[in-house]
C-alpha positions as CSV (number, residue, x, y, z in Angstrom):
1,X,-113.7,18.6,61.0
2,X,-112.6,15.2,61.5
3,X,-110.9,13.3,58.7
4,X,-109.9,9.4,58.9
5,X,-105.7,9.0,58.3
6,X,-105.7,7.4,54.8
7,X,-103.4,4.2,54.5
8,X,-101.1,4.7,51.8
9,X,-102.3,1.2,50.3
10,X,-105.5,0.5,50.9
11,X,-104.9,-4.0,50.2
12,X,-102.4,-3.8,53.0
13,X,-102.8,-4.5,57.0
14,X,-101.0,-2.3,59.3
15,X,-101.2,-4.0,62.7
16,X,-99.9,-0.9,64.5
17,X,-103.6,0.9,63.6
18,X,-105.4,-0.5,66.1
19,X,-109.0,0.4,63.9
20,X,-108.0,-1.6,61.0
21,X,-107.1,-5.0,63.4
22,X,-109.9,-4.4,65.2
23,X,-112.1,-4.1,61.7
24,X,-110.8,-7.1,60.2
25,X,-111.0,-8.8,63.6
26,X,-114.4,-8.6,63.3
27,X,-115.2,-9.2,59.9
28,X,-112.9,-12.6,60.1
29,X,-114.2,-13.8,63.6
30,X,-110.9,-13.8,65.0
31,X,-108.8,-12.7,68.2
32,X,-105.4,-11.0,68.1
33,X,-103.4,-13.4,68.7
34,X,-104.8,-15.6,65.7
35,X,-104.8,-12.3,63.3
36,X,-101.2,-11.7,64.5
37,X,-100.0,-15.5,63.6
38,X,-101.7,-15.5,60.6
39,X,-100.1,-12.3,59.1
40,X,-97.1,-13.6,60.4
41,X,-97.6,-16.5,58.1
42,X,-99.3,-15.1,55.0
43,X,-97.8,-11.3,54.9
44,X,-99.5,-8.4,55.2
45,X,-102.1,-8.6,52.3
46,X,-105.4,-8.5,54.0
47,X,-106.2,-10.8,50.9
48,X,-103.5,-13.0,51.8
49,X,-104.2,-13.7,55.4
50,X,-107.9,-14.0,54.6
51,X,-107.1,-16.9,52.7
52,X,-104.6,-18.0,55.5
53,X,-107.8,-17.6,58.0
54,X,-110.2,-19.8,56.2
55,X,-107.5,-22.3,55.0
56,X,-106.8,-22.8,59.0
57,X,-110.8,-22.8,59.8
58,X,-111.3,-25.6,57.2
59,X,-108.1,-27.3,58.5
60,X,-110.2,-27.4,62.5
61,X,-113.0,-28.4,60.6
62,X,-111.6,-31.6,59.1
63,X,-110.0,-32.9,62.0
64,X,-111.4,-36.2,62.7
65,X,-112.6,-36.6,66.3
């Protein structure tokens, strides 16, 4: 029977599990590199860098052309 590896805290990103970067990847429309960068920045609360995320989306948005 197959049984998933359960992260010892469950609020935290490991970036060596390749299923949760590629899960939050998804959810937060992002590529590696930008996931990478921002966890670099913010830490490695998923909370954290989702605010990081949406902080730099808003930033692109706001940019006058």
């Amino acid at each position: 029977m197959y049984r998933r590896s359960q992260s010892s805290v469950r609020n935290k990103l490991d970036l060596s599990n390749p299923v949760q970067v590629r899960v939050l990847r998804k959810r937060l429309k992002v590529s590696g590199h930008q996931l990478a960068s921002a966890v670099q920045t913010a830490g490695n609360s998923i909370a954290a860098v989702r605010k990081e995320i949406g902080s730099r989306h808003l930033q692109t948005l706001s940019l006058p052309k």
